[in-house]
C-alpha positions as CSV (number, residue, x, y, z in Angstrom):
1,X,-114.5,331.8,81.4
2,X,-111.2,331.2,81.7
3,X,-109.3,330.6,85.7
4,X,-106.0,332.1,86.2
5,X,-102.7,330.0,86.5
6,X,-100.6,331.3,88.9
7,X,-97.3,331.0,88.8
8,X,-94.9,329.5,90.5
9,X,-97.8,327.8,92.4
10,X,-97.8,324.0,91.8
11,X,-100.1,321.4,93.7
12,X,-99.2,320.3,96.7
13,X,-98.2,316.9,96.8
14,X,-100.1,314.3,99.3
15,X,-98.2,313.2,102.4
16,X,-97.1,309.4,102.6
17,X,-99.4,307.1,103.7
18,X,-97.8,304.6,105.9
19,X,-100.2,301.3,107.5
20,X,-99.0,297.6,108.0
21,X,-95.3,298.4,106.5
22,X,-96.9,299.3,103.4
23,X,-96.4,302.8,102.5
24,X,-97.8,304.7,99.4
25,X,-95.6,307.5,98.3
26,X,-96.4,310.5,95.8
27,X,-94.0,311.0,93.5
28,X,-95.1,313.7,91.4
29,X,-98.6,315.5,91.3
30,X,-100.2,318.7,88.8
31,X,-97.5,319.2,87.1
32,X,-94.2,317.0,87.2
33,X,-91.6,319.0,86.9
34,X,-88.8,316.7,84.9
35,X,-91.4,316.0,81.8
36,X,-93.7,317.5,79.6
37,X,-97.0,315.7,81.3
38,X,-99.5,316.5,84.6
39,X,-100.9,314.1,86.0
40,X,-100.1,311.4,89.6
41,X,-97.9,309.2,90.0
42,X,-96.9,306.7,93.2
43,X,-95.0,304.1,94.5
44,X,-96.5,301.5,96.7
45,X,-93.7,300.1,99.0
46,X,-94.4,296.8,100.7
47,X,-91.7,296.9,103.5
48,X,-93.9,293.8,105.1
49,X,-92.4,290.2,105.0
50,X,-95.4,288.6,103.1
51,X,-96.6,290.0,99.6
52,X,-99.8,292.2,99.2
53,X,-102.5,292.0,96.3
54,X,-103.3,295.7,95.4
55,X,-106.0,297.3,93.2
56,X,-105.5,300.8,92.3
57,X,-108.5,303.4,90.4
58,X,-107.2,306.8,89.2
59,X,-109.1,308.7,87.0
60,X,-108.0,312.4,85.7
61,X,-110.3,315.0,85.2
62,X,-109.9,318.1,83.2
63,X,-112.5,321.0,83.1
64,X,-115.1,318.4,84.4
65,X,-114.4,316.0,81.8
66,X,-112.4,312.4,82.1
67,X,-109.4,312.6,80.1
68,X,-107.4,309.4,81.4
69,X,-108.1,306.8,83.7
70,X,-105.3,304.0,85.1
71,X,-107.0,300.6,86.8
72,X,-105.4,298.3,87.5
73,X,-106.7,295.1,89.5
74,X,-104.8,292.6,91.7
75,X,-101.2,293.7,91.5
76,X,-99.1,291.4,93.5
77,X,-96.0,293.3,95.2
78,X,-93.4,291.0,96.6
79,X,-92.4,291.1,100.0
80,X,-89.4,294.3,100.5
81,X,-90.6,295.6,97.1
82,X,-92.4,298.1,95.3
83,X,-94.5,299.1,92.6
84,X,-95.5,302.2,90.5
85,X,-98.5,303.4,89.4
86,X,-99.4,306.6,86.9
87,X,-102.2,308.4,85.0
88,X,-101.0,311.4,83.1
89,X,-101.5,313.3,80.2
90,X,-99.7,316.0,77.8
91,X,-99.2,319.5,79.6
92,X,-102.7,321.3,79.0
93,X,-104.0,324.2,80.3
94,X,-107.2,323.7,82.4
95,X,-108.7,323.1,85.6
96,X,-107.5,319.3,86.5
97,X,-108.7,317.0,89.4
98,X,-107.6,313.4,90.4
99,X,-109.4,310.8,92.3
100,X,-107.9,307.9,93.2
101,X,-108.4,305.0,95.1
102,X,-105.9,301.8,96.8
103,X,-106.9,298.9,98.4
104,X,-104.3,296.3,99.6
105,X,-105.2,293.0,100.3
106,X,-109.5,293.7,100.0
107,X,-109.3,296.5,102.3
108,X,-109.5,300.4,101.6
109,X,-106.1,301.8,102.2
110,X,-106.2,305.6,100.9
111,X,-108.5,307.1,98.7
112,X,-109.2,310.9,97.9
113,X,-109.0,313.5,95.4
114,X,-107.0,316.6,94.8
115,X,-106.8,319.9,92.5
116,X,-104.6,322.0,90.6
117,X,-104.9,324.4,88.0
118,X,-102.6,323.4,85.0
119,X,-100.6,326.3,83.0
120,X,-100.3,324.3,79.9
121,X,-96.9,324.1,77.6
122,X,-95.9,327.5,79.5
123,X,-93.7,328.5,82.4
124,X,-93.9,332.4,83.3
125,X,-91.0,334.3,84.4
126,X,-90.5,338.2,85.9
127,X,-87.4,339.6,87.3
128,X,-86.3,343.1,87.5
129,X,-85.8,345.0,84.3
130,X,-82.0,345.3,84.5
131,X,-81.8,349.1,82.7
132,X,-84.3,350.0,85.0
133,X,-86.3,350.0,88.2
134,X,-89.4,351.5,86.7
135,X,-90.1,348.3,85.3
136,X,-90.5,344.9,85.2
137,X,-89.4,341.9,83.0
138,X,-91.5,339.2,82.3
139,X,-90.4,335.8,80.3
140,X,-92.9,333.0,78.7
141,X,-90.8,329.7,78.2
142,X,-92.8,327.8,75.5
143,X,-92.1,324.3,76.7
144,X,-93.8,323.1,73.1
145,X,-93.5,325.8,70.9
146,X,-96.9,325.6,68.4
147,X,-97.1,325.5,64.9
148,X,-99.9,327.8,65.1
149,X,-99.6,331.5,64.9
150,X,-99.7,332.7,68.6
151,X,-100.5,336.3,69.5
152,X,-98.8,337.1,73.4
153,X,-100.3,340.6,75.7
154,X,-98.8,341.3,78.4
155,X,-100.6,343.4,81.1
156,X,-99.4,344.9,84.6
157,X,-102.6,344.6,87.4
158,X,-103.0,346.2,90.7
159,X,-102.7,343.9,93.5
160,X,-106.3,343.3,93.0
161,X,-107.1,342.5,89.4
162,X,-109.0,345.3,88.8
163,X,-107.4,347.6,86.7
164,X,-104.7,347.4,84.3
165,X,-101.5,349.4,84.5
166,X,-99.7,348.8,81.5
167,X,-100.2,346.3,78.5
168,X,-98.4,345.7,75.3
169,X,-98.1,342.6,72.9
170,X,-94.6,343.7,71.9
171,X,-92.0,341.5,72.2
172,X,-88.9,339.4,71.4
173,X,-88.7,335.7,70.3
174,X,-85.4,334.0,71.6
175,X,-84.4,330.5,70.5
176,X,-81.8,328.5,72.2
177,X,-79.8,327.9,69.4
178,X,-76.5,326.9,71.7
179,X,-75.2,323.0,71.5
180,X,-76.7,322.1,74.6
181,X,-80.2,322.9,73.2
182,X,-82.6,320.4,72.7
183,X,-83.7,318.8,69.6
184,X,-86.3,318.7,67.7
185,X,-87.5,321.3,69.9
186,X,-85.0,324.3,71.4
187,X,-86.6,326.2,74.2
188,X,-88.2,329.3,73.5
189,X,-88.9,332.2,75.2
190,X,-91.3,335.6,74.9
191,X,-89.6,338.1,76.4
192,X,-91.6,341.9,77.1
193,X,-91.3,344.3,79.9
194,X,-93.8,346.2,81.4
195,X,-93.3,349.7,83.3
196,X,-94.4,350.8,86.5
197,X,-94.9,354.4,85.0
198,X,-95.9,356.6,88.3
199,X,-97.2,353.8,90.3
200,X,-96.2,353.8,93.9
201,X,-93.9,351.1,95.6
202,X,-95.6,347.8,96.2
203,X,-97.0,344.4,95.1
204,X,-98.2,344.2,91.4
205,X,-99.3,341.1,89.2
206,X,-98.3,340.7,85.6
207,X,-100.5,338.4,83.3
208,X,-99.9,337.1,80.7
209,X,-102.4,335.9,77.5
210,X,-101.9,333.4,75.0
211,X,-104.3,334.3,72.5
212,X,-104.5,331.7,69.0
213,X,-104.5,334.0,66.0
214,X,-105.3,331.0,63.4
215,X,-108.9,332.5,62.9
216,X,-111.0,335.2,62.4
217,X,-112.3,335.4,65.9
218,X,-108.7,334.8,68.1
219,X,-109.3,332.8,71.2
220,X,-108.0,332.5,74.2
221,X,-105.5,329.4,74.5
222,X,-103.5,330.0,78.4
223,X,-103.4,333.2,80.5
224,X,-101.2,332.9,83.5
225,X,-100.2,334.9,86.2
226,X,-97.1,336.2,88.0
227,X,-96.7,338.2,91.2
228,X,-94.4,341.3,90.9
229,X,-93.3,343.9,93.5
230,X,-92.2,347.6,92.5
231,X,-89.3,348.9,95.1
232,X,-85.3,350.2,94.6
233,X,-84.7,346.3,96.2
234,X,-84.3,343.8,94.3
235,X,-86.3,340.5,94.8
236,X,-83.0,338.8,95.9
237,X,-82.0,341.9,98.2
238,X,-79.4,343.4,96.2
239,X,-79.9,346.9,94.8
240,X,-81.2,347.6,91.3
241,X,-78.7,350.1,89.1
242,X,-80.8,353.1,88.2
């Protein structure tokens, strides 16, 4: 059974811990943003005059399972200095958890764990369609496009989940192919659109499947989700041209 990835949800990063002028501050938690990897990662500042022996246990779970672990034992940090520490891996869809655990100088200093459901290699988009307000658009950035043969259905949902609206698996493939894109590995994007038909005015979620279609039997690989709302206003206020 596979959890839903909503989108633009990300996990909510710890607040700074601050004790004895040392301070441990998250830098990036789930998903980081600026790389291709989920994951934690921290800085421990020692703002104190004298230096501190750390020890620092992070372990990364993903559907239950381990899939990295970072310990490291007796880190010295100079005096007005700091020190990072990470456990991360490749962006993979699943439900993640990290524990971790910091002691400075023999003593417990923070410890805990946190959640987040990962949405993989994809990012999901919607915006209004811009040739009409019946319908929504709805773009799937492939952050690492596969080399597998991926099948993509797109569905429109009630508010609720409970029936489906709309669905199709047609769409368009776009490759940045400009100067600026990058290399080896251009962004991608699945673009579809899904109409509102006679539905009335109001809040509406577009999913989004990533289905493997190597094998006989294709399998689910990601399906995400995207809230979308059905009005004559656009989502930034201006009006949508009929």
């Amino acid at each position: 059974m596979f959890l839903l990835a909503v989108q633009p949800a990300r996990a909510e990063l710890p607040a700074p811990i601050t004790r004895d002028n040392v301070t441990l501050r998250v830098i990036g938690a789930g998903e980081f943003p600026s790389s291709l990897a989920q994951g934690l990662e921290f800085d421990l500042v020692n703002a104190s005059e004298k230096p501190i022996l750390s020890e620092v246990r992070l372990t990364l779970f993903r559907d239950g399972v381990v899939v990295q672990r970072a310990d490291r034992a007796e880190v010295s940090i100079p005096a007005h200095a700091r020190h990072g520490f990470r456990v991360a891996e490749p962006l993979t869809y699943g439900t993640c958890r990290l524990e971790y655990e910091v002691t400075v100088n023999g003593a417990t200093f923070a410890s805990g764990q946190f959640g987040f459901q990962a949405t993989g290699p994809y990012r999901l988009r919607t915006r209004p369609w811009f040739l009409s307000q019946n319908a929504v658009g709805v773009q799937l950035d492939l952050l690492q496009p596969s080399d597998r043969p991926e099948r993509y259905r797109f569905r429109l949902l009630d508010a609720e989940r409970k029936r489906v609206l709309f669905e199709t698996e047609q769409h368009t493939r776009v490759v940045d192919t400009s100067p600026y894109a990058r290399s080896p590995n251009p962004l991608t994007t699945i673009e579809s659109f899904l109409r509102f038909g006679r539905e009335r005015a109001g809040e509406y979620i577009v999913e989004v499947e990533v289905i493997d279609a190597t094998g006989q039997a294709p399998a689910t690989k990601a399906r995400l989700l995207h809230a979308a709302r059905h009005s004559s206003v656009a989502s930034d206020g201006g009006q949508i041209e009929p």
